[in-house]
PDB file of N, CA, C, O and CB in Angstrom:
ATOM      1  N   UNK A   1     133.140  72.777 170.165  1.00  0.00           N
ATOM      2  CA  UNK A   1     132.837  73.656 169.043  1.00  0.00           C
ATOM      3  C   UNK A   1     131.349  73.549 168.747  1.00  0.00           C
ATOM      4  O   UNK A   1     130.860  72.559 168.202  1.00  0.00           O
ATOM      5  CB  UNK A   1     133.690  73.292 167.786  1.00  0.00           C
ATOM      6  N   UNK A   2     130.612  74.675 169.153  1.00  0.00           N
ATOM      7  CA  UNK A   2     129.090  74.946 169.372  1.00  0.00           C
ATOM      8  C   UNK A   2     128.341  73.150 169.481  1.00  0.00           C
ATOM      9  O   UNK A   2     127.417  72.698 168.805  1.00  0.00           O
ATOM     10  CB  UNK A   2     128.384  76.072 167.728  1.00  0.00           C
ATOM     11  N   UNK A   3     129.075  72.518 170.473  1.00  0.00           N
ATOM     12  CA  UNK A   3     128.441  71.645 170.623  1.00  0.00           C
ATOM     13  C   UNK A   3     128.521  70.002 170.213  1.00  0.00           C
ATOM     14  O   UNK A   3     128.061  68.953 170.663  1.00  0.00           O
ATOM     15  CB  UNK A   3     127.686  72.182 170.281  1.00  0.00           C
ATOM     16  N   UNK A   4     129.463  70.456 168.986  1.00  0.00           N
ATOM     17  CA  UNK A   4     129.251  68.829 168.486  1.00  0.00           C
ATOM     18  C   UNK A   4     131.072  68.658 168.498  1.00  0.00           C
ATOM     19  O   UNK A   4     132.047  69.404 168.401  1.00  0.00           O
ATOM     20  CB  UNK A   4     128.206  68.527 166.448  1.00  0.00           C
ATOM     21  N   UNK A   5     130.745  66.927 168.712  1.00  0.00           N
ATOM     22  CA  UNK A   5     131.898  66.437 168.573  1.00  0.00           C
ATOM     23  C   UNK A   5     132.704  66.263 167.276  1.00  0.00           C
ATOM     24  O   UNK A   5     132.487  66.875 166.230  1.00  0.00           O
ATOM     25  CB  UNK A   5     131.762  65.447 169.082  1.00  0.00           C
ATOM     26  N   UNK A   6     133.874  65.144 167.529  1.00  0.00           N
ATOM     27  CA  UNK A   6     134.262  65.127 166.757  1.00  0.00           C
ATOM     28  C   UNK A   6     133.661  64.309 165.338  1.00  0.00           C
ATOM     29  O   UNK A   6     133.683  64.774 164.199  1.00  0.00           O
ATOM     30  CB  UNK A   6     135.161  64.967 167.278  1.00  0.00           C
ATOM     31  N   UNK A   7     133.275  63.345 165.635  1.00  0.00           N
ATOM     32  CA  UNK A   7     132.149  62.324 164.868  1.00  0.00           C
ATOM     33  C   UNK A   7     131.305  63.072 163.818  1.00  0.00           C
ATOM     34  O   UNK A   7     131.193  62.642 162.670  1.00  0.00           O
ATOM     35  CB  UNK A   7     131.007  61.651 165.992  1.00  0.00           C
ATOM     36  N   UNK A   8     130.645  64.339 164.294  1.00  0.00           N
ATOM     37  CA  UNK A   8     129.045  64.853 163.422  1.00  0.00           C
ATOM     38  C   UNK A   8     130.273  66.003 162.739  1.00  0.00           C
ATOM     39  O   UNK A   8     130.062  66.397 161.592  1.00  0.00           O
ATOM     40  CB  UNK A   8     127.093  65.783 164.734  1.00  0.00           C
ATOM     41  N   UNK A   9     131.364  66.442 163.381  1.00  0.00           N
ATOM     42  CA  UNK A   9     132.341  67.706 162.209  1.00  0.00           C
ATOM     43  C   UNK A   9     132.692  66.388 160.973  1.00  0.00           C
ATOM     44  O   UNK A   9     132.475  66.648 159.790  1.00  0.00           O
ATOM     45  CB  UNK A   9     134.516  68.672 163.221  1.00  0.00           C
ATOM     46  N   UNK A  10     133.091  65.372 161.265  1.00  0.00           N
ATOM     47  CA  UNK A  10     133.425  64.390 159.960  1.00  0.00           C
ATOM     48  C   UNK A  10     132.672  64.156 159.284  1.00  0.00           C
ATOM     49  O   UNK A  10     132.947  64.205 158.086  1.00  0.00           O
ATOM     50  CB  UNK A  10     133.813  63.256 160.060  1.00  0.00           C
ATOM     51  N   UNK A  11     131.039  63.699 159.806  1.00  0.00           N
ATOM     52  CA  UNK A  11     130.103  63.438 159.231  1.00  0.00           C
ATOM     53  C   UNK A  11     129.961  64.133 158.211  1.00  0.00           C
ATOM     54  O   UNK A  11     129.895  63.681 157.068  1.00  0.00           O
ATOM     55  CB  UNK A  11     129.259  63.424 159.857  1.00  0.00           C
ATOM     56  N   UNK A  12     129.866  65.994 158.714  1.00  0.00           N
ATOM     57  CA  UNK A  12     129.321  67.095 158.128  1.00  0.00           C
ATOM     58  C   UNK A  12     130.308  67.194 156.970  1.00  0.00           C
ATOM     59  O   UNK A  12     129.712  67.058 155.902  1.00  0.00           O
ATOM     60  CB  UNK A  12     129.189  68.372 159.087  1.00  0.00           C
ATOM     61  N   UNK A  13     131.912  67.429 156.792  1.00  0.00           N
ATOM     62  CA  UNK A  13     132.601  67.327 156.265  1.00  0.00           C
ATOM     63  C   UNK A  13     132.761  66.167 154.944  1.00  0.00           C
ATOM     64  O   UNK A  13     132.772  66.419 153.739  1.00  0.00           O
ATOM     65  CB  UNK A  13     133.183  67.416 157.136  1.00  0.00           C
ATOM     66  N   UNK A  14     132.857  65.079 155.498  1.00  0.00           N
ATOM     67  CA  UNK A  14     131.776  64.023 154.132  1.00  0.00           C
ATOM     68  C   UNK A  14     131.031  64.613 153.560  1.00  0.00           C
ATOM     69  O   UNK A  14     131.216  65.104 152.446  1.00  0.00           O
ATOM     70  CB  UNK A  14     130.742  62.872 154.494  1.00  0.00           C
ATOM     71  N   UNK A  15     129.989  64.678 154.257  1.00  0.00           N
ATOM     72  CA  UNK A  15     128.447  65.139 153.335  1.00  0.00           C
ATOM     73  C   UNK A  15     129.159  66.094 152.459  1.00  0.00           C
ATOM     74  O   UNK A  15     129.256  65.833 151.259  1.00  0.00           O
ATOM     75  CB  UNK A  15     126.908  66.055 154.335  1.00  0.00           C
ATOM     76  N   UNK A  16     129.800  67.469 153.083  1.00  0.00           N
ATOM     77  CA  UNK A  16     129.814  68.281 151.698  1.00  0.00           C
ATOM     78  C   UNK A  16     130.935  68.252 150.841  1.00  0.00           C
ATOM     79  O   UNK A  16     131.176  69.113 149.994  1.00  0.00           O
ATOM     80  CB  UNK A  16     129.645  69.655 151.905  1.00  0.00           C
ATOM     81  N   UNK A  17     131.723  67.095 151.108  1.00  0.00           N
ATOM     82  CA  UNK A  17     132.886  66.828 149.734  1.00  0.00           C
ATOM     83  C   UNK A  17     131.709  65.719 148.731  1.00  0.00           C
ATOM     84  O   UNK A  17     131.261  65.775 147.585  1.00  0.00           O
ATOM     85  CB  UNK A  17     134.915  65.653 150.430  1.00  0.00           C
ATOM     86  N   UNK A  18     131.564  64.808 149.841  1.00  0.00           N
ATOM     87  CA  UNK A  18     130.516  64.416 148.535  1.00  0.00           C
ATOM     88  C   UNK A  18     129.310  65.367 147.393  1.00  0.00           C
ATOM     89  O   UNK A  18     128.772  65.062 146.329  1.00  0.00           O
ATOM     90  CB  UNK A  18     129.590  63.459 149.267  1.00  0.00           C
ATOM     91  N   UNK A  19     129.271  66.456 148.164  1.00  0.00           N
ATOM     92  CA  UNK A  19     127.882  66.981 147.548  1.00  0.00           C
ATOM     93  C   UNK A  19     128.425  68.025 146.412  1.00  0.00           C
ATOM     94  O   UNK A  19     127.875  68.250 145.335  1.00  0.00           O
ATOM     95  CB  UNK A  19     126.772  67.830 148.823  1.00  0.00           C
ATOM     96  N   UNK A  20     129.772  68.676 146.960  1.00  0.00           N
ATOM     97  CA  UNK A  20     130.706  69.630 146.255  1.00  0.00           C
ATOM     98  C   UNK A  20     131.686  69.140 145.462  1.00  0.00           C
ATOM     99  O   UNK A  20     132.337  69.831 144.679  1.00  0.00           O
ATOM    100  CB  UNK A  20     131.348  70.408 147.095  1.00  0.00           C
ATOM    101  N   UNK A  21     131.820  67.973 145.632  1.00  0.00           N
ATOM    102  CA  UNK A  21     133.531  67.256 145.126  1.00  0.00           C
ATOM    103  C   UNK A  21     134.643  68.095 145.515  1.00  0.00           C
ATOM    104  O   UNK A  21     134.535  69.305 145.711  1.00  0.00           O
ATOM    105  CB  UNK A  21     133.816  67.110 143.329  1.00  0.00           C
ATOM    106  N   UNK A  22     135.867  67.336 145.638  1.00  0.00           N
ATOM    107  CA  UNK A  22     136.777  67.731 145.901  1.00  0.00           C
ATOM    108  C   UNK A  22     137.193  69.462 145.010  1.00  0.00           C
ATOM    109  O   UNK A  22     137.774  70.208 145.799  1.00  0.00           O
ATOM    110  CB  UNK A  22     137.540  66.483 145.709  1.00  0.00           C
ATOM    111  N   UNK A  23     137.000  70.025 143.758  1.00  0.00           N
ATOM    112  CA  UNK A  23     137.615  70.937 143.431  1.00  0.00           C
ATOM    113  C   UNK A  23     137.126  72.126 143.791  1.00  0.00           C
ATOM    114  O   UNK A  23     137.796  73.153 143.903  1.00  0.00           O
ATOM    115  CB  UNK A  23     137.811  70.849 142.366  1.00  0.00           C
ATOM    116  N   UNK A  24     135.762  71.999 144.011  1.00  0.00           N
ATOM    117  CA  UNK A  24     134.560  73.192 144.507  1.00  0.00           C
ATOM    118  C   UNK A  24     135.069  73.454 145.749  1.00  0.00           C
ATOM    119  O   UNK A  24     135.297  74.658 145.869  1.00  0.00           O
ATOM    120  CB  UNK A  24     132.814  72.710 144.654  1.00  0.00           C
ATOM    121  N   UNK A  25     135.368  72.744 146.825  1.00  0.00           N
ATOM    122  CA  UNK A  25     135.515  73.117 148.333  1.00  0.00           C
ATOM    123  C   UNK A  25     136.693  74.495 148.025  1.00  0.00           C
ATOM    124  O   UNK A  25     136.360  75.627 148.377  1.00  0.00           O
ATOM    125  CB  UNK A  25     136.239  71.523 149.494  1.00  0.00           C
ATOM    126  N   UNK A  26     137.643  74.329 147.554  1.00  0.00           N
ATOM    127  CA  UNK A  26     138.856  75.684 147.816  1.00  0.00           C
ATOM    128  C   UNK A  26     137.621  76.768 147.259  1.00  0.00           C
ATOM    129  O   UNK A  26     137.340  77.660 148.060  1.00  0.00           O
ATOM    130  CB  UNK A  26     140.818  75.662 146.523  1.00  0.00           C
ATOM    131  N   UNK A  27     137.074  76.762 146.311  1.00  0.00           N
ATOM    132  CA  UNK A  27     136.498  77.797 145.850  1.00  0.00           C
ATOM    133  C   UNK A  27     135.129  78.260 146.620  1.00  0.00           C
ATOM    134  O   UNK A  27     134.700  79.357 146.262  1.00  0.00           O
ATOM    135  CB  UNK A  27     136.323  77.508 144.501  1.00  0.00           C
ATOM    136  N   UNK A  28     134.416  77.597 147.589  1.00  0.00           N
ATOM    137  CA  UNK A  28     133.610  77.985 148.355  1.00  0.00           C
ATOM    138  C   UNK A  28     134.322  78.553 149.742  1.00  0.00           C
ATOM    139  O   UNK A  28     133.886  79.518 150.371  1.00  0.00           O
ATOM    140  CB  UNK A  28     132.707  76.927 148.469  1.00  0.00           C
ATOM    141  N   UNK A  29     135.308  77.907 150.049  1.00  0.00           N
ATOM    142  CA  UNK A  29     136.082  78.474 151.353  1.00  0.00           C
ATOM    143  C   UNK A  29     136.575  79.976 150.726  1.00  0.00           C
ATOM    144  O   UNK A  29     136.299  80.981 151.382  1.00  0.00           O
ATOM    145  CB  UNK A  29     137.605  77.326 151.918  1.00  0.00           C
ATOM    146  N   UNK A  30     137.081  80.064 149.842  1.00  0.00           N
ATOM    147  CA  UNK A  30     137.467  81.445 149.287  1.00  0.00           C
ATOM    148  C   UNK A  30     136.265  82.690 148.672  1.00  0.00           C
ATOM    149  O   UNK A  30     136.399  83.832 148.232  1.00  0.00           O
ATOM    150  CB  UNK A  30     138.429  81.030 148.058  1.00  0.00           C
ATOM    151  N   UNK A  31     135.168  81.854 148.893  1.00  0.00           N
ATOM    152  CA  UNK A  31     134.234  83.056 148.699  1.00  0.00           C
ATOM    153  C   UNK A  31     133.501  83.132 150.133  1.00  0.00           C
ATOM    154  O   UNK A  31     132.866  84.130 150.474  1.00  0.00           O
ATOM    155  CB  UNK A  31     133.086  82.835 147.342  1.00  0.00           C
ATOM    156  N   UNK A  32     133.596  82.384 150.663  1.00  0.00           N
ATOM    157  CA  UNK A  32     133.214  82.323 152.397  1.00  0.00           C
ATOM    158  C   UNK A  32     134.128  83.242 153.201  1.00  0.00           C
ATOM    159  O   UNK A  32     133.884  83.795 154.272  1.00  0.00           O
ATOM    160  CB  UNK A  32     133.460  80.687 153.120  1.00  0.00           C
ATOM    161  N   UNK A  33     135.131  83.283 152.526  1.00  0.00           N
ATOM    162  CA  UNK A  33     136.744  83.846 153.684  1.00  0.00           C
ATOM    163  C   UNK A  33     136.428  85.596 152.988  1.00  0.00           C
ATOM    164  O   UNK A  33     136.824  86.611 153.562  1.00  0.00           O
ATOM    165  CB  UNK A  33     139.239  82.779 152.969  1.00  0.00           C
ATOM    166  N   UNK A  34     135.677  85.596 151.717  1.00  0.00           N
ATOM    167  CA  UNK A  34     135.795  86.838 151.364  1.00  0.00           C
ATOM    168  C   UNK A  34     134.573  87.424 152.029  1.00  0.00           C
ATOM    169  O   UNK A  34     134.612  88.570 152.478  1.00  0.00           O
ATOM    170  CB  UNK A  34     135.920  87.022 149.880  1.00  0.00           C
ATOM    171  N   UNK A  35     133.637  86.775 152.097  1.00  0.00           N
ATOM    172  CA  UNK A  35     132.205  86.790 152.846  1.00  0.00           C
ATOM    173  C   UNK A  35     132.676  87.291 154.293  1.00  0.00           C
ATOM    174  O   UNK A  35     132.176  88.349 154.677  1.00  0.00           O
ATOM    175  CB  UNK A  35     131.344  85.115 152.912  1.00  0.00           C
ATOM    176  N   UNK A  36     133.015  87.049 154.606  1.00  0.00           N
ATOM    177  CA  UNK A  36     133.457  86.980 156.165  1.00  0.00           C
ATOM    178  C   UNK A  36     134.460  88.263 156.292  1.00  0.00           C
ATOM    179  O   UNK A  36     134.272  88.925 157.313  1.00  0.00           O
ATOM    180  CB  UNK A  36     134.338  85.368 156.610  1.00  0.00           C
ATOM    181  N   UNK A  37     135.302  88.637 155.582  1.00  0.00           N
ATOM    182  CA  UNK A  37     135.977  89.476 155.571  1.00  0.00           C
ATOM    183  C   UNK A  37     135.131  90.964 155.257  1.00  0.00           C
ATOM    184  O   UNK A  37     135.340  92.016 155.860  1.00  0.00           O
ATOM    185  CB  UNK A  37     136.962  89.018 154.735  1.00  0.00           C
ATOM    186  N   UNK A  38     134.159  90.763 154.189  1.00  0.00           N
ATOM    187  CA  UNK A  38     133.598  91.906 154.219  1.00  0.00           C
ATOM    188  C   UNK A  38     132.618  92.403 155.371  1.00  0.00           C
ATOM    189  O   UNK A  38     132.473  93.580 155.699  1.00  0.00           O
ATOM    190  CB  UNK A  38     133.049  91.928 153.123  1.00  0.00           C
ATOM    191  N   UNK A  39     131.927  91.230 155.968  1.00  0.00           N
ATOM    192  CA  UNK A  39     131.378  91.647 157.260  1.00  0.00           C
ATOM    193  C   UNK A  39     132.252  92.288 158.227  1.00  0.00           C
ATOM    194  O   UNK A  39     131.719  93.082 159.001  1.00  0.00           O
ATOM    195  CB  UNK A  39     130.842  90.571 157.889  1.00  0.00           C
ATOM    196  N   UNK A  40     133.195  92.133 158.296  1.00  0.00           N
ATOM    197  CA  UNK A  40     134.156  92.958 159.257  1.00  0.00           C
ATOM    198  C   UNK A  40     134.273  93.954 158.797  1.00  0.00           C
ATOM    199  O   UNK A  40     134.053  94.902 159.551  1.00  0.00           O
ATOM    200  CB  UNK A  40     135.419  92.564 159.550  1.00  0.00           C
ATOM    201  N   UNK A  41     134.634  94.240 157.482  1.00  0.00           N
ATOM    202  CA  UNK A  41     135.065  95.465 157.604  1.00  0.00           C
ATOM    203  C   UNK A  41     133.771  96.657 157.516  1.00  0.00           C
ATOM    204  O   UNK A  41     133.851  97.867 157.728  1.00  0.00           O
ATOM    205  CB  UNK A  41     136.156  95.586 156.498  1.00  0.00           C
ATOM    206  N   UNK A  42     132.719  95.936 157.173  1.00  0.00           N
ATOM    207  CA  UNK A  42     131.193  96.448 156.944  1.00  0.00           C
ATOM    208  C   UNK A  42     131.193  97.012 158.924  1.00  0.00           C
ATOM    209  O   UNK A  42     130.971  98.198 159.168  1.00  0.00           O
ATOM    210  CB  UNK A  42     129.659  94.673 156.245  1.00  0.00           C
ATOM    211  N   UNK A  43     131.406  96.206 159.873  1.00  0.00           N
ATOM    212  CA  UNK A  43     131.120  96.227 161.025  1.00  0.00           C
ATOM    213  C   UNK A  43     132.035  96.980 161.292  1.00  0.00           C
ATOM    214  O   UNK A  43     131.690  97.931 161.993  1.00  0.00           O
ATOM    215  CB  UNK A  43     130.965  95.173 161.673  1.00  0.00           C
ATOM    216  N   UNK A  44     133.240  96.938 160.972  1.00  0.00           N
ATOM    217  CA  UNK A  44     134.267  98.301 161.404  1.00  0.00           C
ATOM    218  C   UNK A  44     133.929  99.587 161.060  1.00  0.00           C
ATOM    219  O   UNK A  44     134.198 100.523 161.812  1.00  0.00           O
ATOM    220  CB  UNK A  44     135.630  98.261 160.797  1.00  0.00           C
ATOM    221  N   UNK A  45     133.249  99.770 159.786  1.00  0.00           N
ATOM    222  CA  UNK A  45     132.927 100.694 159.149  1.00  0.00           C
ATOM    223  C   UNK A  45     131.465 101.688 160.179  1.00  0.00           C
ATOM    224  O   UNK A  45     131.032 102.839 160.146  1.00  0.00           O
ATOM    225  CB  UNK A  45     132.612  99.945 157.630  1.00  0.00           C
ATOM    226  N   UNK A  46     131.202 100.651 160.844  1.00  0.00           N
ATOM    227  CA  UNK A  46     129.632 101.092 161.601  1.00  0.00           C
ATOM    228  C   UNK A  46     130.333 101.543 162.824  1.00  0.00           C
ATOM    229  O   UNK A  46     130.511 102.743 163.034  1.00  0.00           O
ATOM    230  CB  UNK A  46     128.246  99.669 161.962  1.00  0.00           C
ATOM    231  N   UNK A  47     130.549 101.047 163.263  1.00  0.00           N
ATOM    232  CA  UNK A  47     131.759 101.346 164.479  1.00  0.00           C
ATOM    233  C   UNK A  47     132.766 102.377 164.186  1.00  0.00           C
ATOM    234  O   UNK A  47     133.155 102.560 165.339  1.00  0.00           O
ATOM    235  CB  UNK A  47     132.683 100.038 164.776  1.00  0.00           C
ATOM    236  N   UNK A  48     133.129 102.794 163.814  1.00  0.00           N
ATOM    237  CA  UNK A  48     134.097 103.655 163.343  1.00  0.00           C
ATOM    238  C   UNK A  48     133.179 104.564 163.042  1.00  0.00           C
ATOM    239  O   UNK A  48     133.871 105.579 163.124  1.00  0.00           O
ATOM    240  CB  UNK A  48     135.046 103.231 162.266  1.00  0.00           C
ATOM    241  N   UNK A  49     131.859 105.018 162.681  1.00  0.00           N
ATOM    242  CA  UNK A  49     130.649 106.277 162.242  1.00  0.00           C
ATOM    243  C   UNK A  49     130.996 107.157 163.503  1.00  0.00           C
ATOM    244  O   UNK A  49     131.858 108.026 163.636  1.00  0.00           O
ATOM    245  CB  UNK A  49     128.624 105.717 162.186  1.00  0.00           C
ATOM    246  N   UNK A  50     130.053 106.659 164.395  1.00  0.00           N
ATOM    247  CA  UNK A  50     129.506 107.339 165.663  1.00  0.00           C
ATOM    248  C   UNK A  50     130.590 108.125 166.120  1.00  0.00           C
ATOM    249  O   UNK A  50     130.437 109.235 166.629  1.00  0.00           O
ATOM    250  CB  UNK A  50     129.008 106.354 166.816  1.00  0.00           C
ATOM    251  N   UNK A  51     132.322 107.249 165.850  1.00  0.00           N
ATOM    252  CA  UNK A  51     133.200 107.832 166.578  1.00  0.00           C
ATOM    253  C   UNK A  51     133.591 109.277 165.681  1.00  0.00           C
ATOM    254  O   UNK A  51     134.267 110.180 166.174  1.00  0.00           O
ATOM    255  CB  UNK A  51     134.405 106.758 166.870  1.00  0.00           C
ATOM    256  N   UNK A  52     133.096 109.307 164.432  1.00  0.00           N
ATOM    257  CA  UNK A  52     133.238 110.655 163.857  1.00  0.00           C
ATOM    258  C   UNK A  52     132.646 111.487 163.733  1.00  0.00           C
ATOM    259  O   UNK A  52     132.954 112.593 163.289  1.00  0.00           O
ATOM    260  CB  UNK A  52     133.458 110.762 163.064  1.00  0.00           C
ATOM    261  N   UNK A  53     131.402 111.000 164.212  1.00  0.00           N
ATOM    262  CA  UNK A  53     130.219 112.399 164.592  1.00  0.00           C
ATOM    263  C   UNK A  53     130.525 112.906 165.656  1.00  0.00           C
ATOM    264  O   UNK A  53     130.341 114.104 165.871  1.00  0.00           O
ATOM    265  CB  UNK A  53     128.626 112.117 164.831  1.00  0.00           C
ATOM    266  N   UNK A  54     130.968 112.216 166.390  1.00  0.00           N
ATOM    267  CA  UNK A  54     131.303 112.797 168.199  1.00  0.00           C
ATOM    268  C   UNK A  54     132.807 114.163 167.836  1.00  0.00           C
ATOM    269  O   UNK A  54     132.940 115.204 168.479  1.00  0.00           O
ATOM    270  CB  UNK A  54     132.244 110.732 169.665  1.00  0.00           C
ATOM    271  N   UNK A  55     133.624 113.756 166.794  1.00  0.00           N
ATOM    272  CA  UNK A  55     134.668 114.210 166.819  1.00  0.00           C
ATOM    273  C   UNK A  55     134.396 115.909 166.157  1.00  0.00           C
ATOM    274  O   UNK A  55     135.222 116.784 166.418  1.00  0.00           O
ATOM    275  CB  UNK A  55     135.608 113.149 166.085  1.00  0.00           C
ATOM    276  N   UNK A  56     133.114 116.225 165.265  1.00  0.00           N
ATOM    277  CA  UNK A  56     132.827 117.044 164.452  1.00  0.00           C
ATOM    278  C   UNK A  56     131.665 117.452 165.345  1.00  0.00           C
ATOM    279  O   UNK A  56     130.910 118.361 165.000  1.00  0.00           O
ATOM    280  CB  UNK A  56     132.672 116.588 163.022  1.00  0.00           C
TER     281      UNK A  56
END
């Protein structure tokens, strides 16, 4: 997974419960998962253009 083992994902994972505490993490994964979701559909949305100019 782009490189790193298992050791530096735990490391990394520490670092940000310590830095976030435990109650913040659900609420950053859920604005990350929404983050992420809108890029798709932002990218579907671009993708999906061209194919309706061609059609008109």
């Amino acid at each position: 997974m782009f490189g790193l083992g298992m050791q530096e994902v735990l490391v990394i994972a520490l670092i940000v419960l310590l830095l976030f505490g435990g109650k913040k993490i659900p609420e950053l994964m859920n604005g990350l998962g929404k983050g992420v979701r809108s890029f798709k559909e932002g990218m579907k949305e671009i993708e999906d253009t061209p194919k309706e100019e061609k059609k008109e």
